[in-house]
ROSE-4610 file (N, C-alpha, C; in Angstrom, 1 decimal, always signed):
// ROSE-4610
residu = [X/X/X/X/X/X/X/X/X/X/X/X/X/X/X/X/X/X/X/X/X/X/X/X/X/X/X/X/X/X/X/X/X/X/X/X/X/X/X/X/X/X/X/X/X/X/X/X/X/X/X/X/X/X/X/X/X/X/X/X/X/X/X/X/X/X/X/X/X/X/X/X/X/X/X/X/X/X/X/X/X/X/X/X/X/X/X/X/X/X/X/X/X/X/X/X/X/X/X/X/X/X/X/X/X/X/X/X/X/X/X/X/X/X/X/X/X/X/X/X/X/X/X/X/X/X/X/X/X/X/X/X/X/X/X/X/X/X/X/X/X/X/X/X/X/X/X/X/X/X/X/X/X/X/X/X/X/X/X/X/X/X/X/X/X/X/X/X/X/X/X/X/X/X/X/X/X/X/X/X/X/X/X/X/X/X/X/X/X/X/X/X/X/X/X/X/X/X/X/X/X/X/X/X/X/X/X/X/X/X/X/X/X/X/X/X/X/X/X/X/X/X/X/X/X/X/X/X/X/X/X/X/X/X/X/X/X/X/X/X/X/X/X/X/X/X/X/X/X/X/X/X/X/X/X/X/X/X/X/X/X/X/X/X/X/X/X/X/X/X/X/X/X/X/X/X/X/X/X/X/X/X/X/X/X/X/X/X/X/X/X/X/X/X/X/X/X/X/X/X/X/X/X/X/X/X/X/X/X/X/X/X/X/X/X/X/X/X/X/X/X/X/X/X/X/X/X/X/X/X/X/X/X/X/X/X/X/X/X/X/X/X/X/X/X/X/X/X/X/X/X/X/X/X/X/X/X/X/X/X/X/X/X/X/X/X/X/X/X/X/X/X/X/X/X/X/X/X/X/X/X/X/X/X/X/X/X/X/X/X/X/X/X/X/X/X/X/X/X/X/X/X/X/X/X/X/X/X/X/X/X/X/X/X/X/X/X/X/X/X/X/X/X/X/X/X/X/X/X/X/X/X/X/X/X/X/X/X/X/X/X/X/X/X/X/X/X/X/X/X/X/X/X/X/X/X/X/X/X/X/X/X/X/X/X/X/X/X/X/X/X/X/X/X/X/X/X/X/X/X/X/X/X/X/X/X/X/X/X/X/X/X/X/X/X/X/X/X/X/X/X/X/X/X/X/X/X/X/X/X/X/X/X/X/X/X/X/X/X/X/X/X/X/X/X/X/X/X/X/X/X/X/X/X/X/X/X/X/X/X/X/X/X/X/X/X/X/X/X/X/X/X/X/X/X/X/X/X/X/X/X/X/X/X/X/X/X/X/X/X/X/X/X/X/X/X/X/X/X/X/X/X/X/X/X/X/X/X/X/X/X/X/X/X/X/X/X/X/X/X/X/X/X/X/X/X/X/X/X/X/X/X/X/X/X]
num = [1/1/1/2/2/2/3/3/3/4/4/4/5/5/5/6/6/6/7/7/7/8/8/8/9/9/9/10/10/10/11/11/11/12/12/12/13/13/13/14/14/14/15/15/15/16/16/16/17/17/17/18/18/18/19/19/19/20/20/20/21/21/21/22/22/22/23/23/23/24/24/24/25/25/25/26/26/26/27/27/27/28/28/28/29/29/29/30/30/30/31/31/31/32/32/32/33/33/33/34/34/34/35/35/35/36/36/36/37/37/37/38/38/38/39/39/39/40/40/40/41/41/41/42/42/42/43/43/43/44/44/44/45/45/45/46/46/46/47/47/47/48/48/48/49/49/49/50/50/50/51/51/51/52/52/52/53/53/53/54/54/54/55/55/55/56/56/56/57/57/57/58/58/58/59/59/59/60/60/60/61/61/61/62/62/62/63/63/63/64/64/64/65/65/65/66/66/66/67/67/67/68/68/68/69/69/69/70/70/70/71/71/71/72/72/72/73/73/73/74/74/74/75/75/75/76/76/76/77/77/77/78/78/78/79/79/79/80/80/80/81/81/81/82/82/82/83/83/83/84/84/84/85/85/85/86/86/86/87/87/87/88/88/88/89/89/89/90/90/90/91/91/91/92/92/92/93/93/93/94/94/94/95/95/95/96/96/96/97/97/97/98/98/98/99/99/99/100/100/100/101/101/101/102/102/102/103/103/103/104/104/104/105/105/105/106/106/106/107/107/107/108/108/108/109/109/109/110/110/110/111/111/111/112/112/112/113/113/113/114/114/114/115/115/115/116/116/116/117/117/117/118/118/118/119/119/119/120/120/120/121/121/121/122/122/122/123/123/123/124/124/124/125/125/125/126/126/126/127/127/127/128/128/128/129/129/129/130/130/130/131/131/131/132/132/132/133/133/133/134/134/134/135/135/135/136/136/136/137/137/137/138/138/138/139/139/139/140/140/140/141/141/141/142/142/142/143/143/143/144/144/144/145/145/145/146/146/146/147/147/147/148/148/148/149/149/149/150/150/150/151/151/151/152/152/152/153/153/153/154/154/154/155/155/155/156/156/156/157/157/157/158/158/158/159/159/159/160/160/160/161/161/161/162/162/162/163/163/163/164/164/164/165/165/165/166/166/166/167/167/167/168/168/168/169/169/169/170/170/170/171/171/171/172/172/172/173/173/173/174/174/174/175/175/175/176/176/176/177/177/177/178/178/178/179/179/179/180/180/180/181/181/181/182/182/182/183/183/183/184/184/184/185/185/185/186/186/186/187/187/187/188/188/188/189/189/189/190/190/190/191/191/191/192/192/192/193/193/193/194/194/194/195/195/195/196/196/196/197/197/197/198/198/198/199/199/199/200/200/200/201/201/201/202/202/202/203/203/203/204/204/204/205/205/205]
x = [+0.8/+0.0/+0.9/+0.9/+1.4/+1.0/+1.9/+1.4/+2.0/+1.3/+2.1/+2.6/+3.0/+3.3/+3.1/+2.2/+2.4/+2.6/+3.3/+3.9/+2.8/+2.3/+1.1/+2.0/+2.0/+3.1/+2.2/+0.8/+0.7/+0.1/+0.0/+0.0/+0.5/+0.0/+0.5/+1.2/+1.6/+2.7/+2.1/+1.0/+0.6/+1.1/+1.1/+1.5/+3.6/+3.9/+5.6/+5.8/+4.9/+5.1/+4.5/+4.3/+3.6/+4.5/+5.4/+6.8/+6.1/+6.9/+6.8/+7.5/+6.6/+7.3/+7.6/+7.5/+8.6/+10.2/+10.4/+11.9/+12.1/+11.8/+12.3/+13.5/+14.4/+15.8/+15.8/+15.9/+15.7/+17.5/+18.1/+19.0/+20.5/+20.1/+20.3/+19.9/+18.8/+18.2/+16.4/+16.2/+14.4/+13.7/+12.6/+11.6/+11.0/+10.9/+10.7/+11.6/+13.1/+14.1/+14.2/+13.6/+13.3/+11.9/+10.9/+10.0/+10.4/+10.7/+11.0/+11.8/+13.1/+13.8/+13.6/+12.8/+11.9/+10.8/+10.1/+8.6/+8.9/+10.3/+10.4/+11.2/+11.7/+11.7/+10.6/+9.4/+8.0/+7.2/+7.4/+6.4/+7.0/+5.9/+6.6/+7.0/+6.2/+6.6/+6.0/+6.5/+6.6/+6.3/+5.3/+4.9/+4.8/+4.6/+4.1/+2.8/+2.4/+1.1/+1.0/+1.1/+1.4/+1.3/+0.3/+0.3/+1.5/+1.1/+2.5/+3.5/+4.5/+5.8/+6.3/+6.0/+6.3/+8.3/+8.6/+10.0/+10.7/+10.0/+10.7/+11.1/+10.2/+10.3/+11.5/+11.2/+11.8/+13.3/+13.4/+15.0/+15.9/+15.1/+16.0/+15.6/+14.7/+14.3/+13.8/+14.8/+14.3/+13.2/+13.4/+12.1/+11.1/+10.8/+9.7/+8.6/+7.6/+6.3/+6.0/+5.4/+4.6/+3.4/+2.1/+0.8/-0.2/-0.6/-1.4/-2.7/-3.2/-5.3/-5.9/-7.0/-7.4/-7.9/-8.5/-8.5/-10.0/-10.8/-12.2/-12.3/-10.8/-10.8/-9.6/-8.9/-8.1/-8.4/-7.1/-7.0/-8.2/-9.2/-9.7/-9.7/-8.3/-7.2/-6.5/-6.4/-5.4/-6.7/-8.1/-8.0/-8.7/-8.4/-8.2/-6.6/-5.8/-4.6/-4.7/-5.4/-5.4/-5.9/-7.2/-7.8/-6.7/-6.2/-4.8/-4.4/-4.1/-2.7/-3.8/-4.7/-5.7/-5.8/-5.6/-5.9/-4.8/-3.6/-2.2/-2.0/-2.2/-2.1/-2.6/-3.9/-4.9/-4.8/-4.1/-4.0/-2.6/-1.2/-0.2/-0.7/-2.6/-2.2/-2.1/-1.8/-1.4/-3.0/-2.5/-3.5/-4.3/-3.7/-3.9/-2.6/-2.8/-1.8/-1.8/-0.6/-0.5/+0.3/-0.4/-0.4/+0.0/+1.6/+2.2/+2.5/+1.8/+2.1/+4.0/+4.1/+5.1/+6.0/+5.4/+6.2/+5.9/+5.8/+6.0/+7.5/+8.3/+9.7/+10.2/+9.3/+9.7/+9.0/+8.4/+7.1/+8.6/+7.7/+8.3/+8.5/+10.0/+10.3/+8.9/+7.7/+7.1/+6.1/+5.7/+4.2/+3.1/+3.7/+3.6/+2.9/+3.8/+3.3/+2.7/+2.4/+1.5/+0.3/+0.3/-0.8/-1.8/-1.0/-1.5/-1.0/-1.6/-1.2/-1.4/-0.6/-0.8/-2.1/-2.8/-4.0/-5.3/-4.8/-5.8/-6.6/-6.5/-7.3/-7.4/-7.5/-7.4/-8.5/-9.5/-11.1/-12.2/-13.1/-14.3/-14.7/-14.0/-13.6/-13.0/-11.9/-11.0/-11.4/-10.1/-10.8/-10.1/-9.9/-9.0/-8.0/-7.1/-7.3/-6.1/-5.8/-5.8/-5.0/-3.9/-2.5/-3.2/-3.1/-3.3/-2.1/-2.1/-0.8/-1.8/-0.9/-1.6/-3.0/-3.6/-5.2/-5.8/-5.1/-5.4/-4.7/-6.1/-5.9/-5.3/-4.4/-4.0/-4.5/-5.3/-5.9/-5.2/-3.9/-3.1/-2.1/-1.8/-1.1/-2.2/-2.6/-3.7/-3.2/-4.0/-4.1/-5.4/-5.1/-6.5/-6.5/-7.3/-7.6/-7.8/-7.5/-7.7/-9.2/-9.8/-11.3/-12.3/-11.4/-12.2/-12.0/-11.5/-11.4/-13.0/-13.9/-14.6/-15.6/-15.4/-16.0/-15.7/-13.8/-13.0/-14.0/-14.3/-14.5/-15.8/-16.7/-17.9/-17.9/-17.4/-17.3/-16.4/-16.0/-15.4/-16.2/-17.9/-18.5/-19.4/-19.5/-20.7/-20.4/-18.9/-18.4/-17.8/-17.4/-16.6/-15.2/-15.0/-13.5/-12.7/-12.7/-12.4/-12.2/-10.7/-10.1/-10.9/-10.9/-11.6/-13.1/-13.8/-15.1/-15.3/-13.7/-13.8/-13.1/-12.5/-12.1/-12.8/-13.9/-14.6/-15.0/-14.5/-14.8/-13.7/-13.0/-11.4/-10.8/-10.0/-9.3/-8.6/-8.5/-7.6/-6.4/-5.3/-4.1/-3.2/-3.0/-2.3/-0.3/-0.2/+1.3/+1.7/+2.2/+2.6/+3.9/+4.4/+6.1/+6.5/+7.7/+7.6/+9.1/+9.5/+8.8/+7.9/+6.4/+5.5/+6.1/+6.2/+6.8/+5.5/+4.8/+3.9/+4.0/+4.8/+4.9/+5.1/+4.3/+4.5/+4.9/+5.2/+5.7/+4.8/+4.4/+3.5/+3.6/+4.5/+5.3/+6.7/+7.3/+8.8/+9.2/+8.9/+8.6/+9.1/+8.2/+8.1/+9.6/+9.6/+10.8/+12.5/+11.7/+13.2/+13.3/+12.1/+11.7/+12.2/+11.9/+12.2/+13.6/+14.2/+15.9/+16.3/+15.9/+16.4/+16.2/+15.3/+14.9/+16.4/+16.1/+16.9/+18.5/+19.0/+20.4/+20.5/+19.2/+19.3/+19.3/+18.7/+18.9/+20.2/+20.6/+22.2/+23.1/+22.8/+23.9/+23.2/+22.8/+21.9/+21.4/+20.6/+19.6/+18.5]
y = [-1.2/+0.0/+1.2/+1.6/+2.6/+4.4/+5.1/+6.3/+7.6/+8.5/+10.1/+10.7/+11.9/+13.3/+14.6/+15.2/+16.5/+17.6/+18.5/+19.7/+20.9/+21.5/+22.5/+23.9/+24.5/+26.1/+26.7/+26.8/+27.7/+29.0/+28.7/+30.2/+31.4/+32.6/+33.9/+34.6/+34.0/+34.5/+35.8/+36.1/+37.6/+38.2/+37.4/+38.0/+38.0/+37.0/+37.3/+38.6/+39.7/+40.7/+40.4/+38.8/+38.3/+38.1/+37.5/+36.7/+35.0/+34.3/+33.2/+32.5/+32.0/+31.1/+29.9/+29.1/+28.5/+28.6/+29.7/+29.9/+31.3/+31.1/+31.7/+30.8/+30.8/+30.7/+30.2/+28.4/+28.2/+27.4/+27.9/+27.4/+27.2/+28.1/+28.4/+27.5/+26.7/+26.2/+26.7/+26.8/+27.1/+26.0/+26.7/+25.8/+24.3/+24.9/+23.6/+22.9/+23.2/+22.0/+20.9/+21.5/+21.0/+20.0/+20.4/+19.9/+18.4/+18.6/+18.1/+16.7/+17.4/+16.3/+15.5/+15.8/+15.3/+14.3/+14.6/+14.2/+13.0/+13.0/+12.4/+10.7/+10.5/+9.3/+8.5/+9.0/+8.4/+8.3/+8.3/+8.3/+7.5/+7.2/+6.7/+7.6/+8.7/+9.5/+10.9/+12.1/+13.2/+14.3/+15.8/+16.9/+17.7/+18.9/+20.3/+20.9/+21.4/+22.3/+23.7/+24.1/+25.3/+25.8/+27.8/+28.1/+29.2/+29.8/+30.6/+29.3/+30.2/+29.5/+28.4/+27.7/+26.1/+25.9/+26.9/+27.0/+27.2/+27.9/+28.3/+27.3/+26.2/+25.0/+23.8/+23.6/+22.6/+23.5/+24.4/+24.7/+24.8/+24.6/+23.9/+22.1/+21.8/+20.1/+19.9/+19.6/+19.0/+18.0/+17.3/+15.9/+16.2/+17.4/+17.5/+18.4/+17.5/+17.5/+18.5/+19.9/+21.0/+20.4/+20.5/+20.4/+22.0/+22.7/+24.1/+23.4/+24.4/+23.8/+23.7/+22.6/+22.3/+24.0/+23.5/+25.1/+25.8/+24.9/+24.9/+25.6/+25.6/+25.9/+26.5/+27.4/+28.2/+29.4/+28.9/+30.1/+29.6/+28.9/+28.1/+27.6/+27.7/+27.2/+25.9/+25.6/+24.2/+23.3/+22.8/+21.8/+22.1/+23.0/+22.8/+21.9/+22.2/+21.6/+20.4/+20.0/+18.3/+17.9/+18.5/+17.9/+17.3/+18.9/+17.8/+17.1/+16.9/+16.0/+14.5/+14.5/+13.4/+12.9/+13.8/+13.5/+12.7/+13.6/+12.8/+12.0/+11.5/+10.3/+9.4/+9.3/+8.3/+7.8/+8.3/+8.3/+7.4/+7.4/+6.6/+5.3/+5.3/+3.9/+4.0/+5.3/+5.1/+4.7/+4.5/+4.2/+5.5/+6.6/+7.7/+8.8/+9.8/+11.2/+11.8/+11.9/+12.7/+13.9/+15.1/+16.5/+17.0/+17.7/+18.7/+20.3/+21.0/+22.6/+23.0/+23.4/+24.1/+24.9/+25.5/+26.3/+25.4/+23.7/+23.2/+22.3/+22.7/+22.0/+20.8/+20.9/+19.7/+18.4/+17.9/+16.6/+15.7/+14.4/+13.8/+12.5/+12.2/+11.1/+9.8/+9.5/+8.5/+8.9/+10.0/+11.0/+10.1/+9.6/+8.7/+7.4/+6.6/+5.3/+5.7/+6.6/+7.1/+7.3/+8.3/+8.7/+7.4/+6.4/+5.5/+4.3/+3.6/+2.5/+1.2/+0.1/-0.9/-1.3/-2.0/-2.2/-1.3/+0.3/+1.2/+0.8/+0.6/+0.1/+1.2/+0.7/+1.5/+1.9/+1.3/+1.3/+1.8/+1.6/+2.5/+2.7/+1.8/+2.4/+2.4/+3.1/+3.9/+5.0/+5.6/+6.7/+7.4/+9.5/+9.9/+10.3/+10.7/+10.9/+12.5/+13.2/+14.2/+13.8/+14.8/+15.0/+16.2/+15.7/+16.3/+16.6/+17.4/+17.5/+19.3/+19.0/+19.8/+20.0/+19.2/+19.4/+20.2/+20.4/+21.3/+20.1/+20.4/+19.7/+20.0/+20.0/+20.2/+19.7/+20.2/+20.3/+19.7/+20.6/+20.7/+19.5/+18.7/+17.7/+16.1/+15.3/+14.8/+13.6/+12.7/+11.5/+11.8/+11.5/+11.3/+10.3/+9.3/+8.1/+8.7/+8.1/+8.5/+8.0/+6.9/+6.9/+8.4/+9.0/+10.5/+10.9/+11.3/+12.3/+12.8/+11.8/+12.0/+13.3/+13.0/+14.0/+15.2/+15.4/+16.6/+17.6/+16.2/+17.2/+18.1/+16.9/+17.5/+18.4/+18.7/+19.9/+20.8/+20.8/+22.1/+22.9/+21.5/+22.4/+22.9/+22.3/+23.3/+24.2/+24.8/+26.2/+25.7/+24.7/+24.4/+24.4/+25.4/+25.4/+24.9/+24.6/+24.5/+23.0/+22.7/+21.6/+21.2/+21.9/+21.1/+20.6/+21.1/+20.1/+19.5/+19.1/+17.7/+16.9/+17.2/+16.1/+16.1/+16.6/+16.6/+15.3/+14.3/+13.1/+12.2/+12.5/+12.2/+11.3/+10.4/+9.6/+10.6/+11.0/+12.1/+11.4/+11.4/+10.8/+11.8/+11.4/+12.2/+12.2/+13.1/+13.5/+13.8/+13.1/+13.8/+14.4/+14.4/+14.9/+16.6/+16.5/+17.9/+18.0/+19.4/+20.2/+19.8/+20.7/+20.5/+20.3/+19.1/+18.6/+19.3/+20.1/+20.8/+22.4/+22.7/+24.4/+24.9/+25.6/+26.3/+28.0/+28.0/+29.3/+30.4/+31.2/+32.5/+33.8/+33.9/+35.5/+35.3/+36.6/+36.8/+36.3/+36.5/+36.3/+34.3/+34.1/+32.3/+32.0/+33.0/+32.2/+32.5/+33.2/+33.7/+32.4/+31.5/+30.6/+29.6/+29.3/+28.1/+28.0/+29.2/+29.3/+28.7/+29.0/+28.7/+27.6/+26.8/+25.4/+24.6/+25.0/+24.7/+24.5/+25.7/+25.3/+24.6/+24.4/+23.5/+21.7/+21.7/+20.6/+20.1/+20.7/+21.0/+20.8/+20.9/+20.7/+19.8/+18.9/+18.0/+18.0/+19.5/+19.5/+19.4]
z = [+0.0/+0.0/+0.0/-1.3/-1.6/-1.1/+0.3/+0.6/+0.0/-0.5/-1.2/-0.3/-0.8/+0.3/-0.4/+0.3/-0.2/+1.0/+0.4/+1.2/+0.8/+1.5/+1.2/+1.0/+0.1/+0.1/-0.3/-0.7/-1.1/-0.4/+0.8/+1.5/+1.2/+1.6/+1.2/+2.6/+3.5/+4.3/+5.1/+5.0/+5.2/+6.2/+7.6/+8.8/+8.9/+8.3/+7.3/+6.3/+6.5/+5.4/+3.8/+3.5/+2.2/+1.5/+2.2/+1.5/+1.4/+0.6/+0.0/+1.4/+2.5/+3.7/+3.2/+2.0/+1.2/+1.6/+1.5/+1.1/+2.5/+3.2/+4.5/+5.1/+5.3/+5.6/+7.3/+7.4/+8.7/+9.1/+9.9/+10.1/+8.2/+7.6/+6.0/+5.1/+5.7/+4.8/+4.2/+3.5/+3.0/+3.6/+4.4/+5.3/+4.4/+3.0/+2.1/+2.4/+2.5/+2.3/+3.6/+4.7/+5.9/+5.7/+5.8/+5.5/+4.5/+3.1/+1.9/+2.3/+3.5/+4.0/+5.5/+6.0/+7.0/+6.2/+5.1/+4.9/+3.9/+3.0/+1.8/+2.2/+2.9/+3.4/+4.1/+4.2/+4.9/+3.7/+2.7/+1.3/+0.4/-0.5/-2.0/-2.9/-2.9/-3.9/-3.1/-3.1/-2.7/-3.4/-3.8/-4.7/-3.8/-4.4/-3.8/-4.1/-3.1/-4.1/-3.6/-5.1/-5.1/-6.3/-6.3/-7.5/-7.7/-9.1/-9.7/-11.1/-10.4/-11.6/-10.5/-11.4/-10.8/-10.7/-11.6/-11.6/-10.3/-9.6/-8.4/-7.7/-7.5/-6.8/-7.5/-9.0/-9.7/-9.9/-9.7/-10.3/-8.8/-7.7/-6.0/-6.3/-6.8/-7.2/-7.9/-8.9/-10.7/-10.5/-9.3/-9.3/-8.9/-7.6/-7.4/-8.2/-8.4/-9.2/-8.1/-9.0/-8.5/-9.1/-8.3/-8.1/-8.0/-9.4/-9.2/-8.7/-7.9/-7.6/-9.5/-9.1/-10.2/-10.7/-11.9/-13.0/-12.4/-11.5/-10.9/-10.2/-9.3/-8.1/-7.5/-8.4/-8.3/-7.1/-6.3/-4.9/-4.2/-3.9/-3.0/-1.9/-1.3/-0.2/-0.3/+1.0/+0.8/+0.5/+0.5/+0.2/-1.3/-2.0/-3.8/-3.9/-3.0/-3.2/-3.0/-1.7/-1.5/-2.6/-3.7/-4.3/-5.3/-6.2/-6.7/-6.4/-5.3/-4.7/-4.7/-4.8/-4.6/-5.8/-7.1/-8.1/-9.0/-8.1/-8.8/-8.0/-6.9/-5.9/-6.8/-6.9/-7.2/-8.8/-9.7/-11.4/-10.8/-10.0/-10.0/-8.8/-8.8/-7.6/-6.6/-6.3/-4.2/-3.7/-2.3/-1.3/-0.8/-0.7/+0.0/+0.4/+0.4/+0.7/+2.2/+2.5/+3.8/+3.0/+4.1/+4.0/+5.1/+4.4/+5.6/+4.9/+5.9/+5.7/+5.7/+4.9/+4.6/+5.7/+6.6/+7.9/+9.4/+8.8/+9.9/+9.7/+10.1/+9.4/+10.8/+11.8/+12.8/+13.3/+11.6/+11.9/+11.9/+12.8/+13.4/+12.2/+12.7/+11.6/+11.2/+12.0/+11.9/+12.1/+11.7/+11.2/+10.1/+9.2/+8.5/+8.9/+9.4/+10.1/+11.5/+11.9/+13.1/+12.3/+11.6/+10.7/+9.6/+9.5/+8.8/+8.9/+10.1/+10.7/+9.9/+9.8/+9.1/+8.9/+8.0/+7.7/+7.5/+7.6/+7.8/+6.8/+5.3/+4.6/+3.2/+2.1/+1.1/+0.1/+0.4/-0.5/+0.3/+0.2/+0.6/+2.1/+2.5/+4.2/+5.1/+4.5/+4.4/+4.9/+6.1/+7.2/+7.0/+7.3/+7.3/+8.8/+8.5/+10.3/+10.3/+11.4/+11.4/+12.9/+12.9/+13.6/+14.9/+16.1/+17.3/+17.8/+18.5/+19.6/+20.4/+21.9/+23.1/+23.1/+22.4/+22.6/+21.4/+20.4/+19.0/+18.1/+17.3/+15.8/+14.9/+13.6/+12.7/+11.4/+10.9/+9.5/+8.5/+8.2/+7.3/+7.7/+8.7/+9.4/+9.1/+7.7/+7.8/+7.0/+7.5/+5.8/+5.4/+4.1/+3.0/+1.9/+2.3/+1.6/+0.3/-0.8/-2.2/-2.7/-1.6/-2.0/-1.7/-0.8/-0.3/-1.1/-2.4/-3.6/-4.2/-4.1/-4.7/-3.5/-2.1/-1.1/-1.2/-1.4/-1.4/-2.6/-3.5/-4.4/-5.0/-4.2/-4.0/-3.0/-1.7/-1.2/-1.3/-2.4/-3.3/-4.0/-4.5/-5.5/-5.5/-3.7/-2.8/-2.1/-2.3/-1.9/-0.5/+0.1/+1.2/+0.5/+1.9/+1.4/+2.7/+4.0/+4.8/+5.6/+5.7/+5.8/+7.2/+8.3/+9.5/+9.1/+8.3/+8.3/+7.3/+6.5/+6.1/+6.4/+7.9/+8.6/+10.2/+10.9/+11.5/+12.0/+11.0/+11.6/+11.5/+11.3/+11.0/+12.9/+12.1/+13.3/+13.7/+15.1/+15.7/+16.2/+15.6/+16.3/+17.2/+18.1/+19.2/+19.0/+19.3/+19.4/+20.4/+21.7/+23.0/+22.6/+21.6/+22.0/+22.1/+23.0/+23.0/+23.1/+22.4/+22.4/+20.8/+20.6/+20.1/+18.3/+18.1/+16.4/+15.6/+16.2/+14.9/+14.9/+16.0/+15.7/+14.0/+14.1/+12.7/+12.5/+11.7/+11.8/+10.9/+11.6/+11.0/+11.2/+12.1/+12.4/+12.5/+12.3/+12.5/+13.6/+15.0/+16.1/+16.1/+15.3/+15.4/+14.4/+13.5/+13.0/+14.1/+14.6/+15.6/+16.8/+17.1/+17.9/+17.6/+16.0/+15.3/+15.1/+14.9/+14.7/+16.2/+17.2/+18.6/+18.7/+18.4/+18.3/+17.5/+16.3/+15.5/+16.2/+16.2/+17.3/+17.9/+18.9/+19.7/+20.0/+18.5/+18.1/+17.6/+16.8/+16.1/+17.2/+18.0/+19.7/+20.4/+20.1/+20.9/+22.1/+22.3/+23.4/+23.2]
């Protein structure tokens, strides 16, 4: 049972000044390259979703497949993106896609096999389940069976745009570890947090 990965970028950074948090500079690396190298050893195959020039992405990684929201549902949010990502999951075969946001660069090596435990199941009931840690859910932190494509997509065309109430019934998997492997970053402030984190890993504390 073949699982994807997609890295969600296409946010607009707003509270970052509306910089591309892509390529924010964590320890001198781009929060993608963190993410990308955290996420790509737990998958079969690994894309991005994200609109614009897909160049920006493929000319740091010739391999990775940029994913635009379908043409329906352009700027829609992230889950026009999962839709893609559902779409090119499901045309190569996979079982289902896990989804990580872009300015979370500290998921934990077995997010993956937490998130989608042996036998979860790959046909019509097939569950999704959604990444907890401190008592808050993560949306954007999710598996999604490739049999759900067909739900994503109907509530895209009923004007849902919003990832929590299409996983409202989603297996909640818990994350005790700390410090919190889902901090994400959305202010200057947090990337100054995440650099301190960062060091501190780098020196093994």
């Amino acid at each position: 049972m073949e699982i994807f990965g997609l890295i969600l970028a296409g946010g607009e950074g707003r509270r970052m000044g509306g910089v591309d948090k892509a390529w924010l500079s964590l320890g001198g690396q781009p929060l993608l390259a963190h993410v990308h190298n955290r996420l790509a050893p737990q998958v079969a195959r690994l894309a991005v979703s994200a609109n614009g020039t897909p160049e920006r992405f493929t000319a740091w990684c010739k391999d990775l497949p940029v994913l635009p929201d379908p043409p329906a549902h352009l700027h829609d949010g992230p889950l026009a993106g999962i839709l893609a990502g559902l779409d090119w999951a499901s045309l190569a075969g996979a079982a289902g896609l896990v989804t990580v946001a872009v300015d979370t660069p500290f998921i934990p090596a077995d997010l993956v096999a937490r998130l989608v435990p042996a036998g979860a199941g790959a046909g019509a009931q097939a569950e999704p389940a959604q990444a907890v840690s401190q008592g808050r859910g993560h949306p954007t932190l999710a598996y999604w069976p490739c049999a759900w494509r067909g739900q994503v997509a109907q509530a895209l065309a009923a004007g849902e745009r919003r990832l929590g109430a299409r996983l409202a019934r989603a297996r909640r998997v818990e994350f005790a570890d700390l410090p919190d492997p889902f901090f994400n970053i959305n202010t200057p402030e947090d990337l100054q947090l995440a650099q301190a984190r960062h060091d501190a890993l780098g020196t093994g504390k």
